[in-house]
N, C-alpha and C positions, 0 to 999 in steps of 0.2 A: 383435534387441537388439544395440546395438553395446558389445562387450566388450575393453575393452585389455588387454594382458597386464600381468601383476604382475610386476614385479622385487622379488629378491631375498626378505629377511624377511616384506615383506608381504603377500607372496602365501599366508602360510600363516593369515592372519585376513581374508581376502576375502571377499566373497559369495560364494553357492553359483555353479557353474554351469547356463546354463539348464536342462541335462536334468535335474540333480537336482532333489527334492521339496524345497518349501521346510521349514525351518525351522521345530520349533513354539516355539522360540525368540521372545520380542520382538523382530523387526526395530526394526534403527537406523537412522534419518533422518536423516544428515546435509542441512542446510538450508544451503546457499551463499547471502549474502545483501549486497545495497552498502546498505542499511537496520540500520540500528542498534534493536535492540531497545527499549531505554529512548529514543528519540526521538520518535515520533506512531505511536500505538496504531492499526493497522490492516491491511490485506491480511495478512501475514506472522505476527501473533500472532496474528489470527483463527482464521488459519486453523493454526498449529502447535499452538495452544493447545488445536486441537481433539484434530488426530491421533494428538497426547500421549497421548490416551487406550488407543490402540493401538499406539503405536512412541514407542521411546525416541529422543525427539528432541535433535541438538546442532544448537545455532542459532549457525552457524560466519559472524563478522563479518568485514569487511572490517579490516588490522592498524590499531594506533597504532604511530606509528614517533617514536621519543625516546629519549634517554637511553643510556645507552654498555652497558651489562647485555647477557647473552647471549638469547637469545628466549626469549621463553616463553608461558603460556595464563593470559589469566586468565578463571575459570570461574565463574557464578554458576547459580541455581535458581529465576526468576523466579514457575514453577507447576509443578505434578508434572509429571515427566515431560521436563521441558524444561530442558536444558543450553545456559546461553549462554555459548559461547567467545571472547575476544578473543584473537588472537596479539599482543603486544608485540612489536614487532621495534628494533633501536639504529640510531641514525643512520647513515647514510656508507653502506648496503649500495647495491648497483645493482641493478637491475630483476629479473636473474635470482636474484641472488644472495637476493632477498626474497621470488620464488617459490620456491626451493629450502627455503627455510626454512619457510614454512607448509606444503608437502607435506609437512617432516618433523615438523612439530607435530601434524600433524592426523593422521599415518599412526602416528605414537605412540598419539593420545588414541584410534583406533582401536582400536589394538592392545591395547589398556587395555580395552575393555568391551566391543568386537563378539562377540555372542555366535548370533546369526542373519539371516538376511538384511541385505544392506545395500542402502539407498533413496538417492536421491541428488538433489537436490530444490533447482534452482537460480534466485535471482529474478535473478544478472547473470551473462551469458557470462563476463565476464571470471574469474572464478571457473577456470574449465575451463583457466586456464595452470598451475595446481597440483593438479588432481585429474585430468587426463585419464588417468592411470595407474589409475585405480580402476574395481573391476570388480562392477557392483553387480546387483543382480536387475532392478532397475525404475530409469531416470534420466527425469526429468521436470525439464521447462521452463516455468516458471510466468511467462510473457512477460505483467507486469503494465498494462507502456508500451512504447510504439517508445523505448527510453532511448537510441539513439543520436542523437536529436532534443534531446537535453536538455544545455543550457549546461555545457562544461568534461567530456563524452563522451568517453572514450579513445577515439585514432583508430583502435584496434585494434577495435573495438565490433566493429562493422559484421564482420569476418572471423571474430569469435572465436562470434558469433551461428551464423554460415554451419555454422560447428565444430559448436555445439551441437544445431543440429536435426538435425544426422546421426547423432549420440551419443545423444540424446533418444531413447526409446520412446512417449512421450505431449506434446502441447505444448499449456497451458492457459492464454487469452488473456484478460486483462482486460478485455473488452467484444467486441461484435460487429463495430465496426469495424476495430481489432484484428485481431481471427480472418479478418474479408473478404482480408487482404495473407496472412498467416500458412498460411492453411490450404492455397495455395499453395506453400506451401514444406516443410509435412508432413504424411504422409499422414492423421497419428492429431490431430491439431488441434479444441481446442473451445473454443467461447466460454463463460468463466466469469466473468460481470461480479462484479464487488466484490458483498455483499452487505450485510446489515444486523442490529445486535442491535437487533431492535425492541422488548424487556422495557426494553433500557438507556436508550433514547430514550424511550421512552413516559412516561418520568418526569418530564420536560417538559411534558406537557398539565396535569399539574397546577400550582398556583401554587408553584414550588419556593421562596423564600430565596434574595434577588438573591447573588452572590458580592458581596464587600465591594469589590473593585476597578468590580464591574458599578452596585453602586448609585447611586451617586451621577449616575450618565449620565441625561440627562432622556426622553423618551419624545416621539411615536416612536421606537425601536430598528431599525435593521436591521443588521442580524450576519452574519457570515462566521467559520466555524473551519477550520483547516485551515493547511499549508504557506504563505506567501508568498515566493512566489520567480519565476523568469522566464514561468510560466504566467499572473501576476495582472496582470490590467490596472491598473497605477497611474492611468493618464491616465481612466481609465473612474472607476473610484471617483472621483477629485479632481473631475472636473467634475459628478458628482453631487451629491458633497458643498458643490459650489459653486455650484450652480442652489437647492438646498431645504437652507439654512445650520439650519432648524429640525429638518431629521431628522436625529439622530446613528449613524452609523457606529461598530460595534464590531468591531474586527478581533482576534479569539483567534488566533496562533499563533504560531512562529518566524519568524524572515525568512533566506534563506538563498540563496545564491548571486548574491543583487543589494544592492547598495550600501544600508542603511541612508536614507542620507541624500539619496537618490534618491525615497523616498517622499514624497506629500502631505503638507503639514502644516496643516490647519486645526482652529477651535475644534472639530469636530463631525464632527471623525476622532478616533480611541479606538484606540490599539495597545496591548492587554494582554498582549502576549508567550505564547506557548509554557502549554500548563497541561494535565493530567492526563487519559486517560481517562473516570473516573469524573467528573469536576466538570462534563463539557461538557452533559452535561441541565441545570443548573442555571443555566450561560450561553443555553442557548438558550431555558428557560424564560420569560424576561426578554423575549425579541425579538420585536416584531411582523411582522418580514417576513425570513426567511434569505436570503442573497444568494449565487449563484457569479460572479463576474466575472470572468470564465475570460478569457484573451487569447488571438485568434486567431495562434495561427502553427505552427511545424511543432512544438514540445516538447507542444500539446493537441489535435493533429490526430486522435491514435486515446484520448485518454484517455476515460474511461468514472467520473468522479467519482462517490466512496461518500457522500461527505456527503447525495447529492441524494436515497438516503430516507433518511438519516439525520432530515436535515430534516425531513422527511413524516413519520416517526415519532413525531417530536415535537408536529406538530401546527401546524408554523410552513410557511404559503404560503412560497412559493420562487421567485425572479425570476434568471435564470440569464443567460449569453450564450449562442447557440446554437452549442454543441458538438454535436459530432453523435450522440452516444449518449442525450445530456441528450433532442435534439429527437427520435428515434426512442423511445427509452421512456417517454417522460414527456410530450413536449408537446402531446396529444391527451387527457391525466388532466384537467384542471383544475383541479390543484393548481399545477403547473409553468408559472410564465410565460415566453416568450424576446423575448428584446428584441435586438436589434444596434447600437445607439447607445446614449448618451449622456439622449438625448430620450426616445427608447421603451424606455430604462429605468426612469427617472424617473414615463412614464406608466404603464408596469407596477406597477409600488411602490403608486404611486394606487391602483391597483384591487387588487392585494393587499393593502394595510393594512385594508381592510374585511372579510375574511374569516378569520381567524387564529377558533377557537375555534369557529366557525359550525357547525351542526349537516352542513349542505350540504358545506364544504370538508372537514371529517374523513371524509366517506363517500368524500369525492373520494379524500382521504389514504390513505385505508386499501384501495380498491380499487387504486391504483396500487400498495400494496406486499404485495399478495395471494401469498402462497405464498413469499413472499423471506424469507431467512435464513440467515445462518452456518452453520447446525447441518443446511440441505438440501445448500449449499452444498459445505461439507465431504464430507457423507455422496456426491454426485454424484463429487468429485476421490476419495475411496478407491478408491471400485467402479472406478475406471480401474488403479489402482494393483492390486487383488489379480486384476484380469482379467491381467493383464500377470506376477504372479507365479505 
């Protein structure tokens, strides 16, 4: 385990060290994260929401920086157990001077409640420029995406990762292609692809109550929920939507690091913006065909998409691009179709719109998502964590 020394006051609310017994204490989970809590319900509250149940979690976000105020935490209780922290930080600081300032917010909020073990549980390197001083029992790396492949990446990524796997005790990769590079670089590395609430999705196969934005859309449906941002192929949906003007496109999500106005605009495209956890069964209950139209390049080279049993859960065929986690887990199900153009997505769709509800595609459904869930999922990342404590 690699352990830095503590300066000064807060070395005396640290974690144990390793020879000591731990703690019958609740260990505290600090969770480093470039994912905002309240923005799209997935990997991070899946899985915090779980280990809530055993560790007093702070789900420690990236700053807001505004306003002339001296810094400080704002702190909310989203579910038991789970502490979301913002640090507010005021205009004009410089780089170090905004790292300085979150070490000392966060070695306060520390100082405030640590009362056994401390975990330390990071979804971005860059994180580790204000905690490397912390000396915790168990540090894990929860490498979700290659994020230094992703638009507007600090150029620091890349070294501050090299940082982290040395520091890390455990490294948990968001799919298997992932883990192929990863496992390489440390020795305790495992593939932990996203998993699935399938209770939440299942509520889909039944006829849910179109949402009032989805109803009026005519039918065929094909639907996509999720992020839109530099992974979505634009040029791929638009030419779909412009070969078969009759099937409507429903796109749920935010748009986010690409221009707005950059997107397709036609009658039988549908952007309903950004919407809740809970609602998304009732969008997709509506869909006759779920769509990932993943764009080939280096930001979806190792991603490992959770929608894709999300999908399945629900009960809605699934027409994908061939990413490569999508075509190793799925595209031998028969649920899962991959297409690589334009053309052989259009004729994919074809043959998925026939199957949605069939007795044949749900067996398909359900054996591709045999034994998956949050709740295995979770229980697999502790047992690493109390081996290691």
């Amino acid at each position: 385990m690699n352990l830095a020394e503590q300066p000064g006051q807060f070395a005396q609310v640290s974690g144990l060290s390793p020879v000591e017994t731990p703690s019958q204490a609740r260990p505290t989970l600090v969770c480093l994260s470039h994912l905002r809590w309240g923005f799209v319900y997935q990997r991070p509250q899946h899985v915090m929401s779980r280990l809530a149940k055993d560790y007093d979690v702070i789900f420690f976000e990236e700053p807001v920086v505004g306003g002339g105020e001296p810094s400080w935490l704002e702190t909310s209780s989203p579910s038991a157990g789970i502490q979301v922290v913002v640090p507010h930080l005021p205009e004009g600081l410089s780089e170090q001077a905004m790292i300085e300032a979150q070490r000392r917010l966060l070695d306060e909020r520390l100082a405030e409640v640590l009362q056994g073990d401390l975990l330390l549980w990071y979804f971005t390197p860059m994180s580790l420029t204000f905690t490397d001083h912390l000396q915790a029992r168990v540090t894990v790396f929860d490498c979700m995406d290659e994020l230094s492949a992703f638009k507007g990446a600090p150029a620091r990524l890349v070294d501050m990762e090299r940082l982290l796997m040395d520091k890390a005790d455990v490294v948990f990769t968001g799919g298997f292609s992932l883990w192929e590079v990863k496992q390489h670089q440390h020795g305790n590395a495992h593939p932990v692809p996203s998993s699935v609430d399938i209770g939440h999705f299942a509520q889909a196969r039944n006829a849910l109550a179109d949402p009032a934005d989805q109803a009026p859309i005519a039918r065929p449906r094909l639907g996509f929920f999720g992020v839109i941002d530099e992974r979505f192929d634009i040029e791929l949906v638009d030419r779909v939507a412009a070969q078969r003007p009759d099937w409507q496109i429903v796109l749920v999500g935010p748009v986010v690091k690409i221009d707005p106005q950059t997107l397709p605009r036609r009658p039988n495209i549908h952007y309903l913006g950004g919407r809740q956890y809970a609602e998304l069964p009732a969008y997709l209950s509506g869909w006759d065909v779920a769509l990932m139209p993943f764009a080939l390049n280096e930001s979806t080279r190792f991603i490992s998409p959770t929608k894709t049993p999300e999908y399945l859960a629900g009960g809605c065929p699934v027409v994908s691009t061939p990413i490569r986690d999508v075509v190793n887990g799925y595209g031998q199900s028969g649920a899962v179709f991959i297409a690589d153009t334009a053309d052989a997505f259009v004729s994919a769709i074809e043959g998925a719109l026939r199957l949605k509800g069939t007795p044949d595609f749900l067996k398909r459904a359900d054996a591709a998502l045999e034994g998956m869930s949050w709740d295995n999922t979770c229980r697999f990342m502790k047992e690493q964590i109390e081996c290691l404590r």
